[in-house]
N, C-alpha and C positions, 0 to 999 in steps of 0.2 A: 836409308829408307827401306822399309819393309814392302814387298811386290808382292797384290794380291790378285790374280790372276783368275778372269772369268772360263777357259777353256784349262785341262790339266791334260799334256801329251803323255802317255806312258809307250813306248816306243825303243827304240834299241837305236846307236851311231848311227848305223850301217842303213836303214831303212830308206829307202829312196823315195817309197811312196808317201812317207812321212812328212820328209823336205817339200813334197808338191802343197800337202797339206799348209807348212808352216807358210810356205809363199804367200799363199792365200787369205792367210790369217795376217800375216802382216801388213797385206796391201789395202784390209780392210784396218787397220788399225785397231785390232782384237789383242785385246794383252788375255797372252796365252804365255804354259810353263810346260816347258820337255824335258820329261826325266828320261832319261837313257836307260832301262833297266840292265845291262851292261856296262853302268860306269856306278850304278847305285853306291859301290863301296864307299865312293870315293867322295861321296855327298852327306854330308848330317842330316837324318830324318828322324822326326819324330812324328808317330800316328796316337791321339788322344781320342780313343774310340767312346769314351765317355761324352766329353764335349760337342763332337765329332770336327773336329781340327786336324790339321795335317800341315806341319811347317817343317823348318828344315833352313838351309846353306850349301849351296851349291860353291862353284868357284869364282862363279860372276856374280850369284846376289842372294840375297837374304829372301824367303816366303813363309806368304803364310794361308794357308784355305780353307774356307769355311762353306758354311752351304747358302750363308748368305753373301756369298761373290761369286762364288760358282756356278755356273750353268751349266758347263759340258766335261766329258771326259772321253778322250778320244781314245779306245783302248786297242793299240796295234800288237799281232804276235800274238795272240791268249796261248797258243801253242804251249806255250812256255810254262803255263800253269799245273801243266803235268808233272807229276812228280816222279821222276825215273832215276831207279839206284844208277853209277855207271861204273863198271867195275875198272875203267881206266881212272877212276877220280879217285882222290883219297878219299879220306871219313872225313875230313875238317871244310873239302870241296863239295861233296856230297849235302854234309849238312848246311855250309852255305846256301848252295843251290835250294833245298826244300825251304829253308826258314826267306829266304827271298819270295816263292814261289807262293807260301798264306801270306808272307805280307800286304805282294799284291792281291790276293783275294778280299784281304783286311781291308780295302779299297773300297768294298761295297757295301760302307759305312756311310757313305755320301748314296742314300737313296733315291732323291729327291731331285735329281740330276738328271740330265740327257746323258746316257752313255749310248757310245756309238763304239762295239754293242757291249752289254752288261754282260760281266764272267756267265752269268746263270745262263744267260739267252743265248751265249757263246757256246756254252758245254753240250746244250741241248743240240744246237744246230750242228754242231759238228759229231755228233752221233748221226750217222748216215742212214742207219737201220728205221731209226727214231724220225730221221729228218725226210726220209722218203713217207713213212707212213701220214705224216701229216701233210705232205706236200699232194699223196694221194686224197687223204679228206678232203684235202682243196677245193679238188675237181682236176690237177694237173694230170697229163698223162704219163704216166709213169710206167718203162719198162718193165718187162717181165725180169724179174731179179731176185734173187736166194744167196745168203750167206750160208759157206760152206768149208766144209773140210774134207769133201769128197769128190772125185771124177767123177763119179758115178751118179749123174744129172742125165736129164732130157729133154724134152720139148723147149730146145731153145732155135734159136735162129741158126742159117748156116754162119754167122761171124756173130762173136759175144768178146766183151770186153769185160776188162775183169782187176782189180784194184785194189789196195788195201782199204780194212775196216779202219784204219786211224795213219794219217801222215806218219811216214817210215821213214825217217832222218837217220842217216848214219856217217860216224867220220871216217870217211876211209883215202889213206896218204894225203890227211893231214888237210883232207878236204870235207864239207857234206853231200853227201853224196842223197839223193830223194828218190824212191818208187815210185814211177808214172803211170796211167794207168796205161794196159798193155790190151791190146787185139789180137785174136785166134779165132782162128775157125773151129766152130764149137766140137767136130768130130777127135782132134786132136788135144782137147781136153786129156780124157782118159788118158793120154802117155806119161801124164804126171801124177806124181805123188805129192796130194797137198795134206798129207793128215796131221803132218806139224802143225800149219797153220792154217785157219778161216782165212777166206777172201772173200769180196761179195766178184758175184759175176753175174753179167745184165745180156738180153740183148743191144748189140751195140746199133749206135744212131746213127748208119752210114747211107750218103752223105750229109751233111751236117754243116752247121754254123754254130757254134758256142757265140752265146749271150751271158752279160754277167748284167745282174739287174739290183743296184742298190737302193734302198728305202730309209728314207729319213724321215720319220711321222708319216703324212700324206705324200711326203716329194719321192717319188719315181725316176732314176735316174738307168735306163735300160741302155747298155754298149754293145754290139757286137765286135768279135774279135776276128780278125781273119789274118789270114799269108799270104802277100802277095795280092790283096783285095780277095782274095777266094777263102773259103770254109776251109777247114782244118780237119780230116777226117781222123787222124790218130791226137794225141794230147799236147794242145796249143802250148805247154808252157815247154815244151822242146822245140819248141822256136824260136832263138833268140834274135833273130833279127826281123827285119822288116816284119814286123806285125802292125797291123793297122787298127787303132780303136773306130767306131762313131757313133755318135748319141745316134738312138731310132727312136722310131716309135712304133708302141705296142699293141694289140686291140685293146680296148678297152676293159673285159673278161680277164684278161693276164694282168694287167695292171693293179685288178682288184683282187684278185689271188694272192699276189705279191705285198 
């Protein structure tokens, strides 16, 4: 029997936050389909962007999907969509990786779909230069902040924090290693030399509570993050343990922003 599946996971093994997902889908009795993009080789695909069809053979079952079965496509990692030469890869792993990398863009063939979130709305939002300025049209308030390749700034606060302009992944023994964002006091800026590279640098928001605030159509799903039930003054995800989520709520103003 051919499985034609209303939700479509494009997702990686390793994803934890995906399995939370998949629980949930199960308990509702939502026939959904996880593709792994890390095991893709190893599955028969075929995308009919004429039709607009997408079927295939995994190793437990036969699909097939169309946009009239489809509702949703849960799109985890877009990260991934970047196309980066690596000079530890060969030429035949390389062009792997890019011809993977349009395939899934070739995904946005199925227009007509809830994507949670769409490549396009993905690229824009993680352009931070981009994503602040509309987050300012908003009304939000938004730090004093400049992208830069120079010390040689001013009028910031006595503590500025300061980050990469795009996720900075790299392997090193045989690990990934990621760029957090980092805190200085803004006078000891100038000891360094950044002309290699832009960074953005902000005044930084101390003390603080990170909130991660998800939207789906009208639904508002606002979390704060904390250590130890207390705020996070330097970057929550160097905290591995005991971090505590909980639903809030938000004024009303931020909600509609959002």
């Amino acid at each position: 029997m051919v499985f034609k599946p209303t939700v479509l996971i494009i997702s990686n093994k390793y994803d934890y936050s995906t399995d939370h997902v998949v629980y949930q889908l199960e308990k509702l009795n939502i026939k959904y389909l996880r593709l792994n993009r890390d095991q893709f080789s190893e599955y028969e695909l075929v995308l009919d962007p004429i039709n607009k069809k997408f079927y295939g053979k995994t190793k437990v079952l036969e699909f097939e999907i169309d946009e009239a079965n489809l509702k949703s496509i849960y799109f985890r990692a877009p990260i991934y969509l970047r196309i980066n030469q690596k000079k530890n890869l060969s030429i035949d792993e390389n062009l792997s990786r890019n011809q993977w990398v349009s395939f899934l863009r070739s995904l946005m063939i199925f227009e007509d779909v809830l994507w949670v979130n769409h490549p396009q709305a993905t690229f824009l939002s993680e352009t931070k230069p981009f994503q602040l300025k509309v987050a300012n049209e908003l009304g939000f308030n938004i730090p004093k902040t400049v992208i830069s390749n120079t010390s040689n700034i001013s009028d910031f606060d006595d503590e500025i924090a300061f980050k990469t302009l795009d996720p900075a992944i790299f392997p090193v023994d045989n690990k990934q290693s990621f760029i957090y964002t980092n805190f200085l006091n803004s006078n000891k800026l100038k000891d360094y030399n950044l002309s290699e590279v832009p960074i953005i640098i902000q005044n930084a928001l101390v003390p603080k509570i990170d909130i991660r605030v998800t939207v789906v159509k009208d639904y508002v799903f606002p979390v704060s993050i904390k250590y130890l039930n207390k705020g996070i003054n330097n970057d929550w995800r160097l905290q591995k343990d005991n971090l505590n989520y909980e639903l809030i709520d938000l004024p009303q103003d931020i909600i509609d922003k959002c």
